[in-house]
Every structure is written in C-alpha cells, then in structure tokens.
BATIRO-314009 format. One line per 3 residues: their letters; for each residue x, y, z of N, C-alpha, C. Coordinates in nm, 2 decimals, decimal comma, padded with zeros to 4 digits. Layout:
<pts>
A = X:Y:Z:X:Y:Z:X:Y:Z | ...
</pts>
This chain:
<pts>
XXX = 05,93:-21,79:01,12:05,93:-21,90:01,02:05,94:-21,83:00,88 | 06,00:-21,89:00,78:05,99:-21,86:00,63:05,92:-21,89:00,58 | 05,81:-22,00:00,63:05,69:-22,01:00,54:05,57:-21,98:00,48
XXX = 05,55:-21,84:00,60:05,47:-21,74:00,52:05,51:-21,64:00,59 | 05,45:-21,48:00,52:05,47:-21,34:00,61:05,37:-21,31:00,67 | 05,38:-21,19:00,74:05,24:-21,13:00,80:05,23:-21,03:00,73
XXX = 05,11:-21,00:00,73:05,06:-20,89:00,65:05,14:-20,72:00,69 | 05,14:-20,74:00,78:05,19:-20,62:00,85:05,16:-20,48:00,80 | 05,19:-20,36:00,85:05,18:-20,20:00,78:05,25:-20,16:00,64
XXX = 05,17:-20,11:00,56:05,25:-20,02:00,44:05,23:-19,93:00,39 | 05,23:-19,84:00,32:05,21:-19,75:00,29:05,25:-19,71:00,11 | 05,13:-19,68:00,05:05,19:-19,69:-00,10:05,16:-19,55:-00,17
XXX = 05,18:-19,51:-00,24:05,23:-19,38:-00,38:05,11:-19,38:-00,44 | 05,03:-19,29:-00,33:04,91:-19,25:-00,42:04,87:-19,11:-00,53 | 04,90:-19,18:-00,63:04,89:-19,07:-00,75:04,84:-19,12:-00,89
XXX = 04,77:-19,04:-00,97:04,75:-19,14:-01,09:04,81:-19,19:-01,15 | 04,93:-19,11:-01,18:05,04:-19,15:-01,26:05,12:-19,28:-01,25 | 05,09:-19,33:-01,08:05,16:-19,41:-01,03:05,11:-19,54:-01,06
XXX = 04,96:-19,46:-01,03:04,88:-19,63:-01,07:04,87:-19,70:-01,22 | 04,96:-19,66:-01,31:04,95:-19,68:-01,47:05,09:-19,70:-01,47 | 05,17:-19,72:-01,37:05,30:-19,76:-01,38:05,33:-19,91:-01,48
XXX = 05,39:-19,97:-01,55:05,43:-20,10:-01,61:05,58:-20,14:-01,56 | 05,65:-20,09:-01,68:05,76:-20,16:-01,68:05,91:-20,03:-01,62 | 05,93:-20,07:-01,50:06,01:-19,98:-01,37:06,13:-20,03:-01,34
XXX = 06,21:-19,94:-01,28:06,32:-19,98:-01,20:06,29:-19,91:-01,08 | 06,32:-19,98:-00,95:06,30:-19,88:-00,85:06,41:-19,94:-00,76 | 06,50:-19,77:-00,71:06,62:-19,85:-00,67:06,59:-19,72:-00,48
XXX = 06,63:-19,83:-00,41:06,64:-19,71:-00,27:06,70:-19,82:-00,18 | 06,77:-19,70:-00,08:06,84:-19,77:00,05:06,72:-19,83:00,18 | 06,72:-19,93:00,21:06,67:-19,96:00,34:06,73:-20,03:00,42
XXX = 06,72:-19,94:00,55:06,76:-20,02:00,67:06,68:-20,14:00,74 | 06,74:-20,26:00,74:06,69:-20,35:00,82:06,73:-20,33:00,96 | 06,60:-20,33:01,04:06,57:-20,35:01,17:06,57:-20,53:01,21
XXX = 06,44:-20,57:01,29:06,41:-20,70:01,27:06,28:-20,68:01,20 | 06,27:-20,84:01,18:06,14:-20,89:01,14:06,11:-20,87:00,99 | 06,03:-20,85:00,94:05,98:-20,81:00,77:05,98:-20,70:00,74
XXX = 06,08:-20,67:00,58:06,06:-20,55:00,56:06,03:-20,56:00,42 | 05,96:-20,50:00,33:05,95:-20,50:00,18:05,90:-20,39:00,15 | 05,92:-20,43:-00,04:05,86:-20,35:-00,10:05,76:-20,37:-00,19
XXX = 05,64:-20,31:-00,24:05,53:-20,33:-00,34:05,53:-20,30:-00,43 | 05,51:-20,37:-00,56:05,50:-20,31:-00,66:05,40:-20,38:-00,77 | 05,34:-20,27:-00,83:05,20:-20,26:-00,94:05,12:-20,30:-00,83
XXX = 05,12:-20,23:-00,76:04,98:-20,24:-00,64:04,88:-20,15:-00,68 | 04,76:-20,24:-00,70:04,67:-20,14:-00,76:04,57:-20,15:-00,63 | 04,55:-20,24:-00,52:04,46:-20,22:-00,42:04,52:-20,33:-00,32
XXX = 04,41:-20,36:-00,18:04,46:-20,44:-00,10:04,47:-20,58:-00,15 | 04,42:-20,62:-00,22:04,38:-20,77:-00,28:04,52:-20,75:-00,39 | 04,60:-20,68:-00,47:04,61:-20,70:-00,59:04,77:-20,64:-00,59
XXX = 04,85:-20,71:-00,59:05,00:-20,66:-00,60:05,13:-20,76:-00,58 | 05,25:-20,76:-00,63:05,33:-20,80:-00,61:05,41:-20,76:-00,49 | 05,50:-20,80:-00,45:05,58:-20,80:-00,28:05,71:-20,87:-00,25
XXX = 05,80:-20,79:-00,28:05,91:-20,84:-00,23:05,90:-20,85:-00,02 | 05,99:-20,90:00,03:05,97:-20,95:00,15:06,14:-20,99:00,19 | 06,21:-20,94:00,33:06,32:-20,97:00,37:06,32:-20,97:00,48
XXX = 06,35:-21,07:00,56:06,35:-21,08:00,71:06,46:-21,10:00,75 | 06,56:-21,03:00,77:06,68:-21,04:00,84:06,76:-21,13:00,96 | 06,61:-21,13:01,05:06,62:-21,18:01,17:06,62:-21,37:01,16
XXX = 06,58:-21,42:01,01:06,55:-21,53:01,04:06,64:-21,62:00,87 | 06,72:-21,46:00,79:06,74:-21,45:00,67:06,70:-21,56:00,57 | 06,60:-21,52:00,53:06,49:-21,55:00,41:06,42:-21,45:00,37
XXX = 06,40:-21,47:00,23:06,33:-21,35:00,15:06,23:-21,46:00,09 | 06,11:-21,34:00,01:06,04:-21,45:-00,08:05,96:-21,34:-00,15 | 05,91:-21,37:-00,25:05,79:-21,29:-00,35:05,70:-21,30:-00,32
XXX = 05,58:-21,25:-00,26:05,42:-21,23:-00,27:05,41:-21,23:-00,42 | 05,27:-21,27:-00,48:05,15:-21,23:-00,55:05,03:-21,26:-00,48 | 04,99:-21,15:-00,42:04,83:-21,13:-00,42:04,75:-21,09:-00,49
XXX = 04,67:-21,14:-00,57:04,60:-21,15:-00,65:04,46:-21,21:-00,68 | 04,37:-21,10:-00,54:04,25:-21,20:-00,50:04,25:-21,16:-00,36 | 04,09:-21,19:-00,27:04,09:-21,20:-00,17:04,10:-21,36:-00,10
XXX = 04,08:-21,37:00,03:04,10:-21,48:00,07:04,21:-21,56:00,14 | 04,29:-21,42:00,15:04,41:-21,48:00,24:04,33:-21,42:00,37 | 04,46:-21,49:00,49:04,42:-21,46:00,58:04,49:-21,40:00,67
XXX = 04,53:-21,35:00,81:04,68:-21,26:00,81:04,80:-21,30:00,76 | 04,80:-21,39:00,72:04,95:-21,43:00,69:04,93:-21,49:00,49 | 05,03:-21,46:00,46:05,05:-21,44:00,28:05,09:-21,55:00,26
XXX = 05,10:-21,64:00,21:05,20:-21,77:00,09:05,23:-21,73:00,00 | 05,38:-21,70:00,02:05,49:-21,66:-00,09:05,47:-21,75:-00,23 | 05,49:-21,70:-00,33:05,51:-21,79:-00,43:05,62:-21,84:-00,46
XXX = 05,75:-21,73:-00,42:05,85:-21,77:-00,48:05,92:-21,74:-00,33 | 06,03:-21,85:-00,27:06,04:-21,85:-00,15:06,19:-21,92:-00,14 | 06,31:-21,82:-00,07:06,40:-21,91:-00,04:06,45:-21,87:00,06
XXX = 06,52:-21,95:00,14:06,54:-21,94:00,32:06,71:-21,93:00,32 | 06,78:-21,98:00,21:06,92:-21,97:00,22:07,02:-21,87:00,25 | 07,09:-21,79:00,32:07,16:-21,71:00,29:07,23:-21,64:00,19
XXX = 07,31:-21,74:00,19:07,38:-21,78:00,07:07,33:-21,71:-00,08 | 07,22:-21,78:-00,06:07,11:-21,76:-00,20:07,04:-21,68:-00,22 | 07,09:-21,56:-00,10:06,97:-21,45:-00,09:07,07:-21,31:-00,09
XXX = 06,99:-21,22:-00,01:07,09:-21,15:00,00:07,18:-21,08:00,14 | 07,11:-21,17:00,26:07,23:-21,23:00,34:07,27:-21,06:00,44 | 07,22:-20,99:00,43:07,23:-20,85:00,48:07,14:-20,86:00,63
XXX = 07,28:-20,87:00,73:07,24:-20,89:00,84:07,09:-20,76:00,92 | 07,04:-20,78:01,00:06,97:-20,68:01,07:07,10:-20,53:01,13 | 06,99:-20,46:01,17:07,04:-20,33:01,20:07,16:-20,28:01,08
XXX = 07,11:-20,30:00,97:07,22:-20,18:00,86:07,13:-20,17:00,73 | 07,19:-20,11:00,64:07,15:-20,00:00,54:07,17:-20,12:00,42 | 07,11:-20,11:00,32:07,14:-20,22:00,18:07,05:-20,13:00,09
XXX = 07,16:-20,11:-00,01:07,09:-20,08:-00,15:06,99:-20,17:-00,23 | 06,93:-20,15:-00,29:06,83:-20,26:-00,30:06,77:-20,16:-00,47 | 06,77:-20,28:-00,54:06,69:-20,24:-00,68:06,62:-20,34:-00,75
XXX = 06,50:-20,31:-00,79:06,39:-20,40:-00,83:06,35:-20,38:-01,01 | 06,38:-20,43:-01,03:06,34:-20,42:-01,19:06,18:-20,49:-01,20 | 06,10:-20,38:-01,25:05,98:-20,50:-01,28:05,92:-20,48:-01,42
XXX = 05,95:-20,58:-01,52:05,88:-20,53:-01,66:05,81:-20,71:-01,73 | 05,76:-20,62:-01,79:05,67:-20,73:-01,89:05,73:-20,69:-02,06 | 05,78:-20,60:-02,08:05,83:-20,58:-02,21:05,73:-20,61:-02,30
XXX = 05,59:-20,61:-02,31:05,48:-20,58:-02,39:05,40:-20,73:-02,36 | 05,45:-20,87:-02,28:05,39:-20,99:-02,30:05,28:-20,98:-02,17 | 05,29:-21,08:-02,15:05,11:-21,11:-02,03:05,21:-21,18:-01,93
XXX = 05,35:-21,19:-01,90:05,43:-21,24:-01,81:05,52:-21,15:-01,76 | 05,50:-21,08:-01,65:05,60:-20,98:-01,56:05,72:-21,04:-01,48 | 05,79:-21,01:-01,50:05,95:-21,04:-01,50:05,97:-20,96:-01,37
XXX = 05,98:-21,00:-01,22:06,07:-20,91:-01,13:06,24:-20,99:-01,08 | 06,32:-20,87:-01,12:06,45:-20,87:-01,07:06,48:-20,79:-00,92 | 06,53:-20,83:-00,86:06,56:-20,80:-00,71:06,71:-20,80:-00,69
XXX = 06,74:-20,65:-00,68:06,94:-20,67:-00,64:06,92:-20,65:-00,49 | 07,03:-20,65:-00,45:07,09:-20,64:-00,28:07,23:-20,58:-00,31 | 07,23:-20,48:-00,23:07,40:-20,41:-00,26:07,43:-20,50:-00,39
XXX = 07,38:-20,46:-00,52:07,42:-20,48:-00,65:07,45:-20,65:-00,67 | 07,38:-20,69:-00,63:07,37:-20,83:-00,62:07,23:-20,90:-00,64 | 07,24:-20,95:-00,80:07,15:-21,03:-00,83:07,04:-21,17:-00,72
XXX = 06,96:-21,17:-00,64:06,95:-21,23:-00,59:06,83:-21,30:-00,55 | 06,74:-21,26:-00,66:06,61:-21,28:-00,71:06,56:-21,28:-00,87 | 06,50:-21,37:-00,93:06,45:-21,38:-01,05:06,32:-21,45:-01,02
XXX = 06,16:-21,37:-01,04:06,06:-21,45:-01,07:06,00:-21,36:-01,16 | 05,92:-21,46:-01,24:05,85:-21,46:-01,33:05,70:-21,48:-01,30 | 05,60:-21,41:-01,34:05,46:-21,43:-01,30:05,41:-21,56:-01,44
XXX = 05,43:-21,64:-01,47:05,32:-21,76:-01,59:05,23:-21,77:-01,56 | 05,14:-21,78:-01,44:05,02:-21,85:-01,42:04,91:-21,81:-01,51 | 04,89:-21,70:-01,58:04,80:-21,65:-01,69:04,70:-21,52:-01,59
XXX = 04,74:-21,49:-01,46:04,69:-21,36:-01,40:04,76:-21,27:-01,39 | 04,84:-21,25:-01,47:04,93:-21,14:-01,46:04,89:-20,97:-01,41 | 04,96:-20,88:-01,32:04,92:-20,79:-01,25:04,97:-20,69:-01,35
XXX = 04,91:-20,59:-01,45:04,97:-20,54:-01,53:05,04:-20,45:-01,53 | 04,98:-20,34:-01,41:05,08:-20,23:-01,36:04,99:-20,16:-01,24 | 05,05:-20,10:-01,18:05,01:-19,99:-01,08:05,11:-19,94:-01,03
XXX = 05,11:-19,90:-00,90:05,16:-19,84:-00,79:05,27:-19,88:-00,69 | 05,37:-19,82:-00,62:05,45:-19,93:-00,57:05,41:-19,89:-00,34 | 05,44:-19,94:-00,33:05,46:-19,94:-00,19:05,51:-19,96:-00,06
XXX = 05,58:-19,92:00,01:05,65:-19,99:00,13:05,61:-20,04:00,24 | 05,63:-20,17:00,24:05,59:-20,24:00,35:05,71:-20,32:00,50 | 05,61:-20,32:00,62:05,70:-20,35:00,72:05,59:-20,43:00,83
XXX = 05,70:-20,53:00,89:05,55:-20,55:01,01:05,68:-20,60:01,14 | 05,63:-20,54:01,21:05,70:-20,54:01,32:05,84:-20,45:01,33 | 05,80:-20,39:01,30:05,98:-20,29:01,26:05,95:-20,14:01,28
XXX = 05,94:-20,09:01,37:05,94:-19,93:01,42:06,06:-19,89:01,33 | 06,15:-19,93:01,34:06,29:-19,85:01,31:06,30:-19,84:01,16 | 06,22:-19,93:01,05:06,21:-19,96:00,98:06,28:-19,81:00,87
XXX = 06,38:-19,84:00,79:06,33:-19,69:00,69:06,39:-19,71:00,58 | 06,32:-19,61:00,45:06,37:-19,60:00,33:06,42:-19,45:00,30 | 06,56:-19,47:00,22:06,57:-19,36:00,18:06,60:-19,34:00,02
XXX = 06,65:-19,22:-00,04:06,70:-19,22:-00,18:06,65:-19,31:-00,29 | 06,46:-19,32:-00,28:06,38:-19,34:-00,38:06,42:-19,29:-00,48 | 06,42:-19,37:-00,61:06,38:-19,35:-00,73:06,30:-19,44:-00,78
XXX = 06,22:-19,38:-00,88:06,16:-19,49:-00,97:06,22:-19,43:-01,15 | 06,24:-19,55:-01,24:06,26:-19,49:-01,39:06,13:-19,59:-01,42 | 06,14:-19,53:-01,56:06,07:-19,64:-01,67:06,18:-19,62:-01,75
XXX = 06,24:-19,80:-01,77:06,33:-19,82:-01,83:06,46:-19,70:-01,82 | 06,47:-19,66:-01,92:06,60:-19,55:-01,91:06,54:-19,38:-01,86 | 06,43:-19,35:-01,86:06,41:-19,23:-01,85:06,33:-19,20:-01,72
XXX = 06,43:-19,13:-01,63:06,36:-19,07:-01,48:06,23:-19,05:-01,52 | 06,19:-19,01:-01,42:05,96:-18,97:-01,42:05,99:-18,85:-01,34 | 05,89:-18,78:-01,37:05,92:-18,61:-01,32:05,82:-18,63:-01,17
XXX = 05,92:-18,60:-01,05:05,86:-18,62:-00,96:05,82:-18,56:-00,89 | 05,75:-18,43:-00,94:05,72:-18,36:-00,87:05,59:-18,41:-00,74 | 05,50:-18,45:-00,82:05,39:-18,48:-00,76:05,40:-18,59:-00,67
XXX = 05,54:-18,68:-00,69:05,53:-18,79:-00,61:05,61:-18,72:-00,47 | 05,65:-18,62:-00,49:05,75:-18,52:-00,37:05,63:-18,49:-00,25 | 05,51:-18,46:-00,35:05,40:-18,40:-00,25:05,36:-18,52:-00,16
XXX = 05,30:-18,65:-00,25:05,28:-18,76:-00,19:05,31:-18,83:-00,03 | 05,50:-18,79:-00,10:05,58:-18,87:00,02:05,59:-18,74:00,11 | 05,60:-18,62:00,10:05,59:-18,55:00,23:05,45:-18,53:00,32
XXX = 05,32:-18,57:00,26:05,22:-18,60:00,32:05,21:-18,68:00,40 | 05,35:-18,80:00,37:05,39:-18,91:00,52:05,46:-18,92:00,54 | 05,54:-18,76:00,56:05,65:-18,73:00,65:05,77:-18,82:00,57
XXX = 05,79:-18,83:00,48:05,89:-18,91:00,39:05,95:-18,79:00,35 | 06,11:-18,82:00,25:06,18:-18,73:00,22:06,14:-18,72:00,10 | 06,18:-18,58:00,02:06,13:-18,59:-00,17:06,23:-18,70:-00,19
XXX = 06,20:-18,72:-00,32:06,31:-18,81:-00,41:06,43:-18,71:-00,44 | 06,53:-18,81:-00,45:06,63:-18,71:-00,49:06,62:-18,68:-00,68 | 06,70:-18,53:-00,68:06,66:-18,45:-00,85:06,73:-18,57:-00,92
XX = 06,73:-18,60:-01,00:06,75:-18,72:-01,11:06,91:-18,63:-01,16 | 07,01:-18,74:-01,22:07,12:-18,62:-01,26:07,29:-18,59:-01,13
</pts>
C-alpha cells in the first residue's frame, strides 16, 4: 500500500560534523530491489528527521517528517504521491541516480528537492512552524537484502566537505569511501 511505510532498517553518518549539517546536496546511485528503499536527511535521532521513501514494487514515493514520538511501526507520509508518471517511475531490480537538495537558505522553512536519473520529481516544503534544522543523513531500507548505495556525496551548496572522517564512518559498515571530489 502507499499509504504509509514501515519503519524498516537504516543506518546513518555518525560524526559531528554530520550532525550540524543544514543546507546539502546529496547525490548517489541506488539500486532498487523490492519494497522500500530511502534516504534520511537532518536526522538528528530516532524521533527527528526527514525521509525520502521509494517503493518500486508498488511505484509510489512520499516524504516522511518525523518529528516526535508516537508513531507506530508504520510512518504517515506528509507528502505522498502513488503516480508513476509523477514520480520517478524506476522499475525494481536497477540502478537510479538520485539527488536530494535540502536547504533552508537562512528561513525556519526547509526546502527538499528530489531528482531521479536527473529528473525533477519531488518538491516539499516543511511550513508547519517545526522545522528540522539540520543534522545527519541516513540510509534506509525495509524489506530489501539486496538493497545498495553507491558513489555518495554530500556538498554544502557548491563546496565538497572533506571526507575524510566520513570514509572512516562508512567503512565501519562495510560501505565504500566516498569518491575524492574532482
């Protein structure tokens, strides 16, 4: 169903640096398997993060804000569309470039952009006056062994972030470094 996700497994970018993140671009390949696969961003804990979300198997995507306890295994998207068409339509079992813009540009309203193989195919805006101001990002999956990400990056705005430290991170879970910027 597209009407909500499961919580499922994730795994996020533990470093300080990460957790004072704001305004990002984060661009990487993932392969869809079945079922849910996403990504987190300004996740500062379990309760508190934004969430992209793509299910291949059922093609519908949608935005989490968690912001709070009180759910229960399954999330209510805020921002939610089931179309193909309207989405970005990238069947199961293959690879999609995928880039997330997330900025506030100095206001109390966070702006996430969502491409698909370079294709605009998400615009939400956080207004509700709880805006998540920055953190951490992370990858999420539920039901998906096969699940993977590759050729992480993160910038702020135009200027790569020196990744050394985030290299240590992701080989701690058996993840690849990021590739050298350049």
């Amino acid at each position: 169903s597209c009407s909500h996700f499961l919580l499922g497994q994730y795994v996020f970018l533990s470093m300080s640096e990460a957790s004072e993140w704001t305004d990002i671009t984060l661009t990487f390949d993932v392969y869809f398997y079945v079922r849910e696969t996403g990504i987190m961003l300004r996740y500062q804990d379990d309760d508190h993060y934004y969430q992209y979300i793509y299910n291949p198997e059922a093609s519908c995507q949608g935005i989490v804000k968690r912001n709070g306890t009180g759910l229960s295994n399954r999330q209510t998207p805020v921002y939610l569309w089931n179309s193909p068409e309207a989405g970005a339509g990238v069947p199961r079992y293959t690879w999609a470039r995928m880039r997330i813009d997330m900025y506030d540009n100095g206001s109390d309203q966070p702006t996430m952009d969502v491409y698909v193989n370079d294709q605009l195919v998400a615009t939400y805006t956080d207004t509700d006056g709880s805006a998540l101001s920055k953190g951490t990002i992370g990858f999420y999956s539920a039901y998906n062994a096969a699940t993977r990400f590759d050729n992480i990056r993160v910038t702020r705005k135009t200027t790569p972030l020196d990744t050394a430290r985030a290299d240590v991170a992701l080989r701690a879970v058996g993840a690849p470094p990021l590739p050298i910027p350049g």
